[in-house]
C-alpha positions in Angstrom: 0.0 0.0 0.0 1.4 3.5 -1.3 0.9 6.3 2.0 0.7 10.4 1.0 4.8 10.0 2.6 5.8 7.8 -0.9 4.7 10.4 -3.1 6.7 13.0 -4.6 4.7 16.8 -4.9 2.2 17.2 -6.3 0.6 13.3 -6.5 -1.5 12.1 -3.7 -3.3 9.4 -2.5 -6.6 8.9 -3.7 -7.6 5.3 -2.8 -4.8 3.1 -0.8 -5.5 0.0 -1.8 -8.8 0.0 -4.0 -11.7 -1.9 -3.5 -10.3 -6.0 -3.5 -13.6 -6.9 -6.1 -11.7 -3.8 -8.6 -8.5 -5.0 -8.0 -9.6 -8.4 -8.8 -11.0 -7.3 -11.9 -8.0 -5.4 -13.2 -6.0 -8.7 -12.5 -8.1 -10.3 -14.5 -8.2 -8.1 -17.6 -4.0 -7.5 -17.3 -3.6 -11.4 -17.5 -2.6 -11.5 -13.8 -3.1 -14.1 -11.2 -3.2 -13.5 -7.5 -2.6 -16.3 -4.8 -4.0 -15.5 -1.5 -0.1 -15.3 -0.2 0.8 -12.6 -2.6 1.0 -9.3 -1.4 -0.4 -7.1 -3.7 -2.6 -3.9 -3.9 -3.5 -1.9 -6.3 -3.4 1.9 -5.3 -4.7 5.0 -6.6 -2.7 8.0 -7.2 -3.7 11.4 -8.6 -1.8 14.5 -9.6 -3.4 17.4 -7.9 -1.8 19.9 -10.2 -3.2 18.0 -13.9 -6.0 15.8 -12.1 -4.2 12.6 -14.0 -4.7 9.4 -12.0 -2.7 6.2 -11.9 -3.8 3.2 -10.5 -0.4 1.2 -9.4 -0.4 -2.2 -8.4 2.7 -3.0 -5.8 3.5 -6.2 -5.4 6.9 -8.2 -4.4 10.3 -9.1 -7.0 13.6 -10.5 -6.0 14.6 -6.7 -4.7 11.4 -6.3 -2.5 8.4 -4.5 -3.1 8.1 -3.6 -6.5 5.6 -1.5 -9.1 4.5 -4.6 -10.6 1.2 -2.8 -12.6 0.3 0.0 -14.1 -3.1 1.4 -15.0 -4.1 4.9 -16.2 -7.5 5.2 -16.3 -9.6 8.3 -17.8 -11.0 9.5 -21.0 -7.9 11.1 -22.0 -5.0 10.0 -24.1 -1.5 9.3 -22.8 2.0 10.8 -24.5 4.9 9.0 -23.9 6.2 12.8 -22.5 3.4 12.4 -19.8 4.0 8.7 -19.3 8.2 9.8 -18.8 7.4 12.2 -15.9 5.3 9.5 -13.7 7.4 9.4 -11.0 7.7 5.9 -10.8 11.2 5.4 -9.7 10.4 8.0 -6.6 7.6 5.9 -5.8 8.7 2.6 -5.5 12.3 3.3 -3.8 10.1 5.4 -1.1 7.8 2.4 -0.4 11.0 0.1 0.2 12.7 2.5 1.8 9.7 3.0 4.5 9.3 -1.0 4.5 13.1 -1.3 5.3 12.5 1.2 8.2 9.0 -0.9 9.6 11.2 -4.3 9.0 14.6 -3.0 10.8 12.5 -1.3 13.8 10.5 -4.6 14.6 14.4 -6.5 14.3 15.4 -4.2 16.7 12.4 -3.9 19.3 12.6 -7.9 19.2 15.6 -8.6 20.0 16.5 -5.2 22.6 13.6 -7.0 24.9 11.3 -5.1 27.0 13.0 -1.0 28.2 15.2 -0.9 25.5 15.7 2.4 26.4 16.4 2.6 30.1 19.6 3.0 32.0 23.4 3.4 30.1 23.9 1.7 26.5 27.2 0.8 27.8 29.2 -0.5 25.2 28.9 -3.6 22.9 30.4 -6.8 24.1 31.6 -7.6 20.3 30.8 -7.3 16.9 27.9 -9.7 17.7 26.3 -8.2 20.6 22.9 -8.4 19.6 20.9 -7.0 22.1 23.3 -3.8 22.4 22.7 -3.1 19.1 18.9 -3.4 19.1 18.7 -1.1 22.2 21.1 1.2 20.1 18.7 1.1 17.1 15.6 1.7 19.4 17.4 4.9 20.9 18.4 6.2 17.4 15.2 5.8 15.9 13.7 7.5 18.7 16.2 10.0 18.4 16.1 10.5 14.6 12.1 11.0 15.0 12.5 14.6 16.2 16.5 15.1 15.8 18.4 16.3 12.2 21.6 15.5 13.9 20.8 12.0 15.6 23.8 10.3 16.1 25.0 14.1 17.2 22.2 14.1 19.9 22.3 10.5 21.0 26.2 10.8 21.3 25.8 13.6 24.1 22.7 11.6 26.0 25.0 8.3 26.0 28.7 10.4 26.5 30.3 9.4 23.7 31.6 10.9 20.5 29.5 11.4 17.5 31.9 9.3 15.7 31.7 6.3 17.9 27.5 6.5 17.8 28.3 6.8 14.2 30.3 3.2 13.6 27.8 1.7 16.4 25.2 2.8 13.7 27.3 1.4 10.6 26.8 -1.9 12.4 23.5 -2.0 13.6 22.8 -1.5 9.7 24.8 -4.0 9.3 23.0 -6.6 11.2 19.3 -5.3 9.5 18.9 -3.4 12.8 18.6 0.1 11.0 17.3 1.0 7.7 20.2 2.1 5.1 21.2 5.6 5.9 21.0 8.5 3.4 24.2 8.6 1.0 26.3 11.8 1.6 24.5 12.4 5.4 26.9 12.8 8.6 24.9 13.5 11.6 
């Protein structure tokens, strides 16, 4: 399902997913079969600058969720100039990106157990120390919510350096604790 975050000015959400007995129906006329255990909506996307609607259906490839349909419904014919600027791209890496950030925060709240964010962080006990890097996720991401320097912040509530939050970060990443960070971002 496509949220108002995963679009790029000025498309909005219109209908997130559609109606299952639509959906059905566009499956059916694009060819395309739908077991039960496939996760797949269709969505509804408008422009609110042209009034142009898209109906997308997002499903899952070998890299995640994927734009797996297309639909552009309307009286009105489509350019291939028009059909160049649907953003697409923007849309799809935003829905895996906010996936990767719902997948890595449950990881994290799982395996920091319950009050992941009471007392000292301490330090890690090795590369592999788990649970100190899932309470570390769960205090960055709570940081990061309301912070544009996180790892700035949560380095002067923990008294440590930035840079030492920072390669504590790099491995929580590493272990699918955190979401990939922004290329090009220091905080």
């Amino acid at each position: 399902m496509i949220s108002d975050r995963d679009l790029p000015e000025p498309w909005r959400v219109v209908a997130s997913p559609i109606d299952q007995g639509k959906a059905t129906q566009l499956d059916a006329a694009a060819g395309l079969q739908t077991g039960i255990e496939d996760p797949v909506s269709w969505d509804l996307i408008e422009n609110a600058e042209t009034g142009r609607r898209l109906m997308l259906r997002m499903g899952v490839d070998d890299g995640g969720i994927a734009i797996t349909g297309l639909y552009v419904p309307g009286p009105d014919s489509l350019g291939i100039g028009e059909l160049r600027n649907f953003p697409l791209a923007a849309i799809e890496s935003a829905v895996r990106s906010r996936k990767a950030q719902a997948s890595a925060a449950v990881a994290a709240a799982v395996m920091a157990g319950p009050d992941p964010h009471e007392g000292p962080l301490g330090n890690p006990g090795g590369p592999d120390d788990n649970r100190f890097y899932a309470r570390l996720a769960m205090r960055y991401l709570r940081v990061a919510a309301s912070s544009s320097r996180p790892a700035t912040d949560l380095a002067k509530a923990e008294g440590v350096t930035p840079r030492t939050v920072q390669r504590w970060t790099a491995r929580a990443r590493q272990l699918g604790l955190l979401p990939p960070g922004r290329p090009g971002r220091s905080s």
